[in-house]
C-alpha positions in Angstrom: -109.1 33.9 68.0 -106.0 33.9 65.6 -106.2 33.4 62.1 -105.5 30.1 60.8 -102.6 29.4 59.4 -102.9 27.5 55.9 -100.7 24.7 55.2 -101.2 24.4 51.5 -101.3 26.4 48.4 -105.0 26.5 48.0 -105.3 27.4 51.5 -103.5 30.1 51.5 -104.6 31.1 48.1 -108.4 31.6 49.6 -106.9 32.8 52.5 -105.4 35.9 50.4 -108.8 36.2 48.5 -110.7 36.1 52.1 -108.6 38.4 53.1 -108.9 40.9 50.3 -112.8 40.6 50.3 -112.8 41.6 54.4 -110.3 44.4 53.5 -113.0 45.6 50.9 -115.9 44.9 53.9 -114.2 46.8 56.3 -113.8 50.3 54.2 -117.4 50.6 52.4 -118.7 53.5 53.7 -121.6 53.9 55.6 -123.5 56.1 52.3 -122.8 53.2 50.3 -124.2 50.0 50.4 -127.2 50.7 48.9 -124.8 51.8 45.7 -125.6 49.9 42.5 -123.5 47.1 41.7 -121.9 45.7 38.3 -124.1 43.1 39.3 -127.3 44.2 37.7 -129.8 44.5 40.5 -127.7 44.0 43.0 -126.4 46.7 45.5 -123.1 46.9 47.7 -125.1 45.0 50.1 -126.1 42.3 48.1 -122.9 41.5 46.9 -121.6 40.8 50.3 -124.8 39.2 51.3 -124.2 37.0 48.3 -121.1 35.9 49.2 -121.6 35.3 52.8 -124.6 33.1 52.6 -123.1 30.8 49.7 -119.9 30.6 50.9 -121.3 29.7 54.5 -123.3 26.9 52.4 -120.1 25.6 51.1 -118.6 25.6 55.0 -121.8 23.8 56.0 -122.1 21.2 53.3 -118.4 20.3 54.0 -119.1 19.9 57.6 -122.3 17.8 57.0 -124.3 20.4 58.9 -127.0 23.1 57.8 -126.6 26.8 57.2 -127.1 28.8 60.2 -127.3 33.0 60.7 -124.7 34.2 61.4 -123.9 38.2 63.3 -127.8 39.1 62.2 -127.3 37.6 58.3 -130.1 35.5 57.6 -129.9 32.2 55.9 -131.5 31.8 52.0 -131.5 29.5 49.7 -128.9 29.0 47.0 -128.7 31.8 44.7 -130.8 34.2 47.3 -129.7 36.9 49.3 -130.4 36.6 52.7 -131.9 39.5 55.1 -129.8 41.8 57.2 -130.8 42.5 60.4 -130.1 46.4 61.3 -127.4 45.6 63.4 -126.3 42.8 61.3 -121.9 42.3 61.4 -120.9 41.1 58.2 -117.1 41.9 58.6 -117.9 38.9 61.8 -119.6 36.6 60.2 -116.9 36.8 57.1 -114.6 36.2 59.5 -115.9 33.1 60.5 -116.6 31.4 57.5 -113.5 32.7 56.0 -111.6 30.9 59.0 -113.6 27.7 58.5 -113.3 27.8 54.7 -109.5 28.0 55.2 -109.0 25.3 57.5 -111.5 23.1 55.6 -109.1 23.3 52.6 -106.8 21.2 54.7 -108.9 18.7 56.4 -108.9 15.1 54.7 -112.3 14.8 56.6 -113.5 17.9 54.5 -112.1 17.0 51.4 -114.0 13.8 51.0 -117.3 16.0 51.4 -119.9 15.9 48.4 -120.5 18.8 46.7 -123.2 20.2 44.5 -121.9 21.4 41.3 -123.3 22.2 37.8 -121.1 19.0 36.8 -122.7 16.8 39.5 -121.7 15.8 43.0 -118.5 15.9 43.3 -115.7 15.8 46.5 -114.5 19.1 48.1 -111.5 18.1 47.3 -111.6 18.9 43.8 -113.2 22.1 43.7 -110.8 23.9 46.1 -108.6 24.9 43.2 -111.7 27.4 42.0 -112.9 27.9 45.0 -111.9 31.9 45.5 -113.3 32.3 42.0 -117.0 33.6 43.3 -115.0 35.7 46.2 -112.3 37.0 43.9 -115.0 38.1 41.3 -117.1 39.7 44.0 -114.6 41.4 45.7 -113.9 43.3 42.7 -117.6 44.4 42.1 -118.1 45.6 46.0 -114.7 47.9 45.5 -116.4 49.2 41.6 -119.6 49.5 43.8 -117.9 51.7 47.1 -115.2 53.1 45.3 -112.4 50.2 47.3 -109.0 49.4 45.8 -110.2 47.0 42.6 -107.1 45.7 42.4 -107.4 41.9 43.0 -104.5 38.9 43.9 -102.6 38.7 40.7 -102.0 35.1 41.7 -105.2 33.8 42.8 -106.5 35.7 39.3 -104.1 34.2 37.0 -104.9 31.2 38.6 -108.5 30.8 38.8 -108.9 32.3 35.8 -106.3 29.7 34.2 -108.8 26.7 35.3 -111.9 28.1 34.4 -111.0 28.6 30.9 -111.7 24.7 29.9 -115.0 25.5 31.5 -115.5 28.1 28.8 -118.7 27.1 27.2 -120.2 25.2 30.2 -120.2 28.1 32.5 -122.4 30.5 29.8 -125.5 29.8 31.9 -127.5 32.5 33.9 -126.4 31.2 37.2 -122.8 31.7 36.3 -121.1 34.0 34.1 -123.6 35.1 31.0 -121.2 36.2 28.0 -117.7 37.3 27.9 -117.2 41.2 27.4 -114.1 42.2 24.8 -110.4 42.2 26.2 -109.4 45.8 25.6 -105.7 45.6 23.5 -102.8 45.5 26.1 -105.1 44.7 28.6 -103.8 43.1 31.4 -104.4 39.8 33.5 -107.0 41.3 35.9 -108.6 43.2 33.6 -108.4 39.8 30.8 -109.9 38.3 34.0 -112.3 40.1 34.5 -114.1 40.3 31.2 -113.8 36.2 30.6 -116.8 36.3 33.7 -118.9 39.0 31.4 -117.4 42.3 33.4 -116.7 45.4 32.0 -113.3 46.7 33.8 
Protein backbone atom coordinates (compact mmCIF):
# COMPACT_ATOMS: atom_id res chain seq x y z
CA UNK A 1 0.00 0.00 0.00
CA UNK A 2 1.46 3.48 -0.91
CA UNK A 3 2.04 6.05 1.35
CA UNK A 4 -0.42 8.69 1.80
CA UNK A 5 0.03 11.63 0.35
CA UNK A 6 -0.63 14.72 2.88
CA UNK A 7 -2.48 17.55 1.65
CA UNK A 8 -1.64 20.05 4.33
CA UNK A 9 1.11 21.42 6.29
CA UNK A 10 0.58 19.51 9.41
CA UNK A 11 0.16 16.46 7.50
CA UNK A 12 3.02 16.49 5.97
CA UNK A 13 4.87 17.83 8.85
CA UNK A 14 4.05 14.42 10.91
CA UNK A 15 4.49 12.76 7.94
CA UNK A 16 8.30 13.91 7.92
CA UNK A 17 8.50 13.22 11.75
CA UNK A 18 6.89 9.56 11.02
CA UNK A 19 9.12 9.11 8.65
CA UNK A 20 12.21 9.97 10.62
CA UNK A 21 11.11 7.77 13.62
CA UNK A 22 10.68 4.53 11.09
CA UNK A 23 14.10 5.49 9.55
CA UNK A 24 15.46 5.37 13.21
CA UNK A 25 13.18 1.77 13.72
CA UNK A 26 14.56 0.27 10.82
CA UNK A 27 18.58 0.68 11.62
CA UNK A 28 18.61 -0.26 15.59
CA UNK A 29 20.63 -3.03 15.75
CA UNK A 30 19.73 -6.24 16.82
CA UNK A 31 22.44 -5.88 20.22
CA UNK A 32 20.58 -2.87 21.03
CA UNK A 33 17.27 -2.52 22.20
CA UNK A 34 17.75 -3.42 25.44
CA UNK A 35 20.28 -0.27 25.53
CA UNK A 36 19.45 2.30 28.17
CA UNK A 37 17.58 5.22 27.11
CA UNK A 38 17.69 9.15 27.97
CA UNK A 39 14.57 8.19 29.21
CA UNK A 40 15.36 7.03 32.73
CA UNK A 41 14.22 3.45 32.95
CA UNK A 42 13.37 3.07 29.78
CA UNK A 43 15.36 1.01 27.08
CA UNK A 44 15.49 1.30 23.14
CA UNK A 45 12.52 -0.88 23.21
CA UNK A 46 10.53 1.07 25.36
CA UNK A 47 10.82 4.07 23.60
CA UNK A 48 9.43 2.66 20.53
CA UNK A 49 6.88 0.67 22.43
CA UNK A 50 6.00 4.01 23.93
CA UNK A 51 5.34 5.63 21.02
CA UNK A 52 3.52 3.02 19.17
CA UNK A 53 0.87 2.25 21.76
CA UNK A 54 0.06 6.05 22.42
CA UNK A 55 0.13 7.18 19.20
CA UNK A 56 -2.11 4.16 18.05
CA UNK A 57 -4.50 5.56 21.07
CA UNK A 58 -4.57 8.83 19.36
CA UNK A 59 -5.46 6.87 15.77
CA UNK A 60 -8.11 5.07 17.72
CA UNK A 61 -9.75 7.82 19.69
CA UNK A 62 -10.00 9.83 16.38
CA UNK A 63 -11.73 6.96 14.77
CA UNK A 64 -14.09 6.39 17.76
CA UNK A 65 -12.80 2.87 18.03
CA UNK A 66 -10.50 1.09 20.72
CA UNK A 67 -6.81 0.29 20.63
CA UNK A 68 -6.11 -2.94 19.18
CA UNK A 69 -2.44 -5.11 18.85
CA UNK A 70 -0.95 -4.57 16.27
CA UNK A 71 2.25 -6.93 14.35
CA UNK A 72 2.65 -8.83 18.07
CA UNK A 73 2.56 -5.13 20.16
CA UNK A 74 0.28 -5.51 22.88
CA UNK A 75 -2.12 -2.87 23.85
CA UNK A 76 -1.58 -0.82 27.51
CA UNK A 77 -2.98 1.69 29.05
CA UNK A 78 -1.98 5.30 28.71
CA UNK A 79 1.41 6.04 29.91
CA UNK A 80 2.26 2.01 29.85
CA UNK A 81 4.34 0.12 27.65
CA UNK A 82 2.79 -2.58 26.08
CA UNK A 83 4.42 -6.25 25.66
CA UNK A 84 6.29 -7.46 22.62
CA UNK A 85 5.66 -10.56 21.45
CA UNK A 86 9.14 -12.32 20.23
CA UNK A 87 8.28 -11.97 16.75
CA UNK A 88 6.64 -8.79 17.34
CA UNK A 89 7.12 -6.05 13.79
CA UNK A 90 7.21 -2.68 15.10
CA UNK A 91 8.68 -1.10 11.82
CA UNK A 92 4.68 -2.65 10.59
CA UNK A 93 2.78 -1.64 13.03
CA UNK A 94 4.51 2.07 12.77
CA UNK A 95 3.63 1.88 9.51
CA UNK A 96 0.19 1.64 9.97
CA UNK A 97 -0.55 4.06 12.41
CA UNK A 98 1.80 6.45 10.92
CA UNK A 99 -0.40 6.08 7.57
CA UNK A 100 -3.56 6.57 9.62
CA UNK A 101 -2.25 9.36 11.74
CA UNK A 102 -1.38 11.13 8.44
CA UNK A 103 -4.48 10.83 6.74
CA UNK A 104 -6.41 11.60 9.92
CA UNK A 105 -4.73 15.04 9.92
CA UNK A 106 -6.86 15.76 6.86
CA UNK A 107 -10.18 14.26 7.60
CA UNK A 108 -12.93 16.87 8.73
CA UNK A 109 -14.57 13.69 10.23
CA UNK A 110 -11.34 13.30 12.40
CA UNK A 111 -10.84 16.61 13.21
CA UNK A 112 -14.04 17.05 15.09
CA UNK A 113 -12.87 14.01 17.38
CA UNK A 114 -12.57 14.67 21.18
CA UNK A 115 -9.51 14.42 22.59
CA UNK A 116 -8.09 13.86 26.12
CA UNK A 117 -5.66 16.44 27.02
CA UNK A 118 -4.01 17.85 30.22
CA UNK A 119 -6.24 21.04 29.24
CA UNK A 120 -9.43 19.08 28.91
CA UNK A 121 -11.26 17.56 25.96
CA UNK A 122 -10.59 19.09 23.25
CA UNK A 123 -11.13 18.51 19.10
CA UNK A 124 -8.39 16.74 17.07
CA UNK A 125 -8.34 19.50 15.26
CA UNK A 126 -6.55 21.64 17.48
CA UNK A 127 -3.87 19.57 18.67
CA UNK A 128 -2.42 18.50 15.22
CA UNK A 129 -0.17 21.46 15.24
CA UNK A 130 1.87 19.60 18.36
CA UNK A 131 1.07 16.47 17.46
CA UNK A 132 4.81 15.17 16.14
CA UNK A 133 6.07 16.70 19.42
CA UNK A 134 6.00 13.17 21.53
CA UNK A 135 7.49 11.38 18.08
CA UNK A 136 9.95 14.12 17.29
CA UNK A 137 11.26 13.95 21.01
CA UNK A 138 11.38 10.20 20.92
CA UNK A 139 12.96 9.78 17.91
CA UNK A 140 15.79 11.61 19.14
CA UNK A 141 16.26 9.45 22.35
CA UNK A 142 15.93 5.92 20.32
CA UNK A 143 18.96 7.31 17.85
CA UNK A 144 21.09 8.58 21.55
CA UNK A 145 19.90 5.09 22.72
CA UNK A 146 21.22 2.83 19.25
CA UNK A 147 23.71 5.20 18.17
CA UNK A 148 21.03 6.52 14.84
CA UNK A 149 21.54 9.87 13.17
CA UNK A 150 20.07 12.30 16.15
CA UNK A 151 19.60 14.78 13.86
CA UNK A 152 15.88 15.67 13.84
CA UNK A 153 13.47 17.90 11.13
CA UNK A 154 14.72 21.35 11.67
CA UNK A 155 11.15 22.45 10.69
CA UNK A 156 8.95 20.25 12.56
CA UNK A 157 11.49 21.26 15.73
CA UNK A 158 11.40 24.87 15.26
CA UNK A 159 7.92 24.45 15.06
CA UNK A 160 6.77 22.37 17.71
CA UNK A 161 9.03 23.75 19.84
CA UNK A 162 7.66 27.33 18.89
CA UNK A 163 4.00 26.28 20.26
CA UNK A 164 4.97 24.51 23.20
CA UNK A 165 6.73 27.41 24.64
CA UNK A 166 3.31 29.21 25.96
CA UNK A 167 2.84 25.84 27.56
CA UNK A 168 5.99 26.42 29.50
CA UNK A 169 4.84 26.15 33.02
CA UNK A 170 1.86 23.88 32.44
CA UNK A 171 3.80 21.14 30.87
CA UNK A 172 6.39 20.83 34.17
CA UNK A 173 4.40 17.82 35.37
CA UNK A 174 5.80 14.14 35.57
CA UNK A 175 3.72 12.97 32.73
CA UNK A 176 5.30 15.43 30.47
CA UNK A 177 8.49 17.13 30.37
CA UNK A 178 10.00 17.47 34.22
CA UNK A 179 12.48 20.55 34.20
CA UNK A 180 14.29 22.27 31.46
CA UNK A 181 18.13 21.38 31.25
CA UNK A 182 20.64 24.70 30.40
CA UNK A 183 20.89 25.84 26.64
CA UNK A 184 24.63 25.44 26.14
CA UNK A 185 25.92 29.20 24.52
CA UNK A 186 25.59 29.03 20.63
CA UNK A 187 23.62 26.22 20.95
CA UNK A 188 21.51 25.61 18.16
CA UNK A 189 17.64 25.03 17.47
CA UNK A 190 17.65 21.25 17.97
CA UNK A 191 19.84 21.16 20.56
CA UNK A 192 17.64 24.69 22.30
CA UNK A 193 14.92 22.07 21.52
CA UNK A 194 15.90 19.57 23.09
CA UNK A 195 16.78 20.83 26.54
CA UNK A 196 13.21 23.03 26.81
CA UNK A 197 11.71 19.07 27.23
CA UNK A 198 14.44 18.41 30.18
CA UNK A 199 17.18 16.62 27.63
CA UNK A 200 20.60 16.77 27.90
CA UNK A 201 21.92 16.96 24.07
Amino acid sequence: MPTPTPASAPAARFRRTADGFAARLATVPADRWNAPSPCPGWSARDIAAHVINESRRILATVHGTQPAPLHGIAVADMGGLPEFAPDADPQAAWKEIADGLTAAIDDPACLRAEMPTFAGPMPFADIVETLPEDVLIHTWDLARATGGDERLDPEAVAHVHAHLKPMDEALRQPWAFGPKTPVPPGADAQTAFLCFVGRRP
